[in-house]
N, C-alpha and C positions, 0 to 999 in steps of 0.2 A: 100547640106551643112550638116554637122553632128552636132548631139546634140551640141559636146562640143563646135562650132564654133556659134549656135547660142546662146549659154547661155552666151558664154564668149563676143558678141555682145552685148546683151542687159545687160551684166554688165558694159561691159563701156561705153554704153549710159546712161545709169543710173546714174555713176558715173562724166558722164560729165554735166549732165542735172543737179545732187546735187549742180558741184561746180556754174555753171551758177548760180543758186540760192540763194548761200550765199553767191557770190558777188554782191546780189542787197541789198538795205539797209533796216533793220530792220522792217522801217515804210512801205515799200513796200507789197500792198498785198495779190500779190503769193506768197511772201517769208511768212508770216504769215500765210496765206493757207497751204502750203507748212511744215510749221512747224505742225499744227495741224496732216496732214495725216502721218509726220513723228512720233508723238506722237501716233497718233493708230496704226499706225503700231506696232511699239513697245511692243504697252499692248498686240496685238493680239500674236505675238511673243513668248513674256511673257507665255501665257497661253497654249500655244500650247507646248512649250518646257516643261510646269509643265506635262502636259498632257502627254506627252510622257516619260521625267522620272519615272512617276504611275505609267507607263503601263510597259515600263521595267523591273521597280525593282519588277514590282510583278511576274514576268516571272520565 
């Protein structure tokens, strides 16, 4: 199997596994887990893109 078939796999796992998620209800708590590691994900994200525009634009 080639990169792109397995990236492009675990994006729509991924994508299936989100919506499963926020169709469970707020109080639910995966979905509240769920929301936390979507929250660090994010900051990590965050920081890594800053990190990477640094390093470019000092290039």
């Amino acid at each position: 199997m080639s990169m792109k078939a397995i990236v492009a796999s675990m994006g729509i796992g991924a994508a299936a596994g989100a919506v499963a998620v926020l169709m469970m209800p707020r109080s639910n708590p995966t979905r509240q887990l769920a929301a936390k590691a979507a929250g660090k994900v994010e900051d990590a994200a965050m920081k890594i893109g800053g990190k990477l525009n640094e390093t470019l634009d000092s290039m």
